[in-house]
Every structure is written in structure tokens, then in C-alpha cells.
N, C-alpha and C positions, 0 to 999 in steps of 0.2 A: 464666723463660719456657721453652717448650718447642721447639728447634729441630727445626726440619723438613727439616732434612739430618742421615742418619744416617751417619756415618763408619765405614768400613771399614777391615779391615788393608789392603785392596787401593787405599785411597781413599792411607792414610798412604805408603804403599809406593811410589807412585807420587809423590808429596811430596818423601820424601827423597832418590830418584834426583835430581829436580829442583835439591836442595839441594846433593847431591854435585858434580852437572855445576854451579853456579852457583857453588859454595866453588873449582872447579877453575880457572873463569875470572876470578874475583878473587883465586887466588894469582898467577896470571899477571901478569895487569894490574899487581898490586902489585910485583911479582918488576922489571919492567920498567920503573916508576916510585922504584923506591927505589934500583935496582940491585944488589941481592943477593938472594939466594932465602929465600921466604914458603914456606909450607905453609898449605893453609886446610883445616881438617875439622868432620866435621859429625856430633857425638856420636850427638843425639837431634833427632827430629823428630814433629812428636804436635799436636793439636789440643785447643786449652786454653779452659778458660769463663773469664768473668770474674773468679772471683777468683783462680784460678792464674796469670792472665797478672801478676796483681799481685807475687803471690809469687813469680815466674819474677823480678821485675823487684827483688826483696829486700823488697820492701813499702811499701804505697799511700806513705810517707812518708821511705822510701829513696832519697837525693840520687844522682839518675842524668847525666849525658848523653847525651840524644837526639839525633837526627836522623829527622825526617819527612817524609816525600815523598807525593805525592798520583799517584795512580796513573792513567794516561787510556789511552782505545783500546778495544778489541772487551770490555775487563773492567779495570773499575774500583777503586779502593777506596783504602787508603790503608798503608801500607809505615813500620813502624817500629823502628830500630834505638838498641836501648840498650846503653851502657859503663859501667860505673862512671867515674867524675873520675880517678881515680888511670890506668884502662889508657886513656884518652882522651889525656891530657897527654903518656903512652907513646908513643902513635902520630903525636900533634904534635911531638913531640921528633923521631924518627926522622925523619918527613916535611920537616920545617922544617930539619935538620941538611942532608939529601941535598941540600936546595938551599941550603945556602951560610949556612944563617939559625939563626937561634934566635925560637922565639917566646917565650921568655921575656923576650926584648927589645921584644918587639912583640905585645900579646895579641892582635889579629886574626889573627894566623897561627896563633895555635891553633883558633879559628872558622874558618878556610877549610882547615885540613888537615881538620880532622874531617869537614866539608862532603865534602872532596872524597875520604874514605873511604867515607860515604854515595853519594856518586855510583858510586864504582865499584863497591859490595854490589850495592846496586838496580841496577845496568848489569848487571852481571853474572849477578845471577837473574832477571832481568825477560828478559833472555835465554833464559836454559836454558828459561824458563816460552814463551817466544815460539816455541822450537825445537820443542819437543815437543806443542805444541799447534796451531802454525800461527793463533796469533793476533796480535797486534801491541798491546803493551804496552807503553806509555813513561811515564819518571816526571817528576814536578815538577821544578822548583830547589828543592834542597832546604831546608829551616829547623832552628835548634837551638836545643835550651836546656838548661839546667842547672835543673834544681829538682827537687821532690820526685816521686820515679815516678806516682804517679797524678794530680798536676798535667802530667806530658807526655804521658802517655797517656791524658788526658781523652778528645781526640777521637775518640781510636779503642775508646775503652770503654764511649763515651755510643752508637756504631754498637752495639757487642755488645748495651747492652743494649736498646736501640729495635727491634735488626733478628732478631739470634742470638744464639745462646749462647757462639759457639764464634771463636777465632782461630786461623790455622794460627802455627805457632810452628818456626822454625829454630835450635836453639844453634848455636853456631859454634866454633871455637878458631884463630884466626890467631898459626902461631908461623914466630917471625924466626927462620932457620937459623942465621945469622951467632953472633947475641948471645944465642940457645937459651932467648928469652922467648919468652911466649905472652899472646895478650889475648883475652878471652874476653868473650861479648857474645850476645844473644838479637835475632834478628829476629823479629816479628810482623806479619803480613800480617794485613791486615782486608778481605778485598773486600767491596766491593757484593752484598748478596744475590742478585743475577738474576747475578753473576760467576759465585760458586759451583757453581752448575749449570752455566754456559757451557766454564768452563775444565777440569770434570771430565769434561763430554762431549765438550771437545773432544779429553781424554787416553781417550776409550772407556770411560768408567767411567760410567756413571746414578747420578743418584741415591740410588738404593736400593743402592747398591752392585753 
């Protein structure tokens, strides 16, 4: 299908500022919840059609861990964050260790660490996106699953293809200063088509670029 919002450098430009200030306040939060310093950066930021988002994600049949949030407020849509299994278990190790625990011992604590990295991505850019727009954007409880990437990303790909062509797309790179890893992960935002317009006019940007 043919989308009807044309993306500019000026549209992207304005994107990754968002990603940068959103990666800035999720090193934080992190830095403050683990107790040692995070660094979070943000390679590439680009607007992807359907079947790139698959490939961004390794492929429709590529075993990911997600987390999905549903997005509500003056611009809607829906906020997806993929891990590989291996840098998921990474960050449930770290998070489960700082508090006393191991989720190896308990496998719901590696669904509520992951949860509650979710929370704090989407807390964190759903902000920077709130700051700069002057609109008011809050997300779901979030959900996860473990299966194959385009079994998690149904929801938000059966939107691309009913509504647009296109999803804004964050890479990310969060790396632990301490222990000098890094886990690396793709956010995908899908708003509401009537968003799209709302939120780049609300950054001065039209449409048309």
C-alpha cells in the first residue's frame, strides 16, 4: 500500500533527538535502579516498512523476547521492544542479582525484570515524546513473550499493514560501565494513524515535510 505520510530527513532528525533525550533518561533510571552506571545510545533511527521491521527483528521466525505496551493519550498506538533470549536473561541476571535474588531460582523474576525494563524504555521515551511535543502520552502494563518475531510483532504489523507502510524504529545499545557489556535491542513504535500527524505537528513539522 501506498502511505500517505512522506518522511523527511527533517521528520527523522527530529525522531532521533527524541531517542537520544529518551536513551538519556533510561540510562538514568537504570544507573539509579541497579546501582552502578548504564550508558544508553542510540546508533540509528529511520522509519521502516513491513518487511524491514521483520528483518530489523532477525526474521519473521527469529526467537525474540518482546515486551508490548499499548500506548493512550492525545496519540495513540502501540510501543514494541525486542531482545534476543540470550541479552534478556542478561539483564534479568543483573536486575534479579542487585536485589538480593537470582531468577534462575525463580523464573517469574526473569518476566518481571524484563517487564520492568519495558517500563522504564517506554517511561523514558514516552517522555522525551511528551516534553517536546506538549502532549501527554502514557503506556499500558506491559506483556511479554518469547516466540518467534513475527508471532510478537503480529499486532503491530497487521496495523502497518491495514493502516501504513511505515514504523518509526529506535536501535538502542544499553551498556553496563561496571562489567563493559552491552545489550542491544530495537524499539518499534506504531501509532495510530491520526497520531502520526498529531505528534509531528505537534514537533512543527507538517506532513509534507
Amino acid at each position: 500500500m501506498e502511505d500517505s505520510f512522506s518522511y523527511t530527513k527533517a521528520h527523522i532528525d527530529v525522531w532521533r533527538e527524541i531517542g537520544t533525550i529518551g536513551a538519556g533518561h533510561a540510562a538514568t533510571a537504570l544507573s539509579r535502579l541497579l546501582g552502578r552506571g548504564f550508558d544508553m545510545h542510540v546508533p540509528d533511527v529511520h522509519a521502516a516498512g513491513f518487511d524491514e521491521v521483520l528483518k530489523l527483528a532477525g526474521g519473521s521466525e527469529e526467537e525474540v523476547v518482546g515486551v508490548c505496551l499499548q500506548i493512550h493519550g492525545d496519540a495513540s498506538g502501540y510501543m514494541f521492544f525486542l531482545f534476543s533470549p540470550k541479552q534478556a536473561a542478561m539483564f534479568a541476571d543483573h536486575l534479579t542479582f542487585a536485589a538480593g535474588q537470582s531468577y534462575r531460582n525463580d523464573p517469574t523474576l526473569a518476566v518481571s525484570a524484563v517487564k520492568e525494563l519495558g517500563n522504564i524504555l517506554s517511561g523514558s521515551y514516552l517522555a522525551a515524546l511528551n516534553q517536546m511535543t506538549a502532549l501527554t502520552m502514557y503506556p499500558s502494563i506491559p506483556s511479554l513473550s518469547k516466540d518467534m518475531a513475527g508471532a510478537v510483532l503480529s499486532e503491530g504489523l497487521v496495523r502497518i499493514a491495514v493502516d501504513r507502510d511505515t514504523a518509526l524504529v529506535i536501535e538502542t545499545v544499553l551498556v553496563d560501565r561496571e562489567k563493559a557489556e552491552s545489550m542491544k535491542g530495537h524499539i518499534f513504535f506504531f501509532p495510530d494513524p491520526v497520531s502520526y500527524d498529531r505528534i509531528f505537528k505537534s514537533l512543527g513539522i507538517q506532513a509534507d515535510g
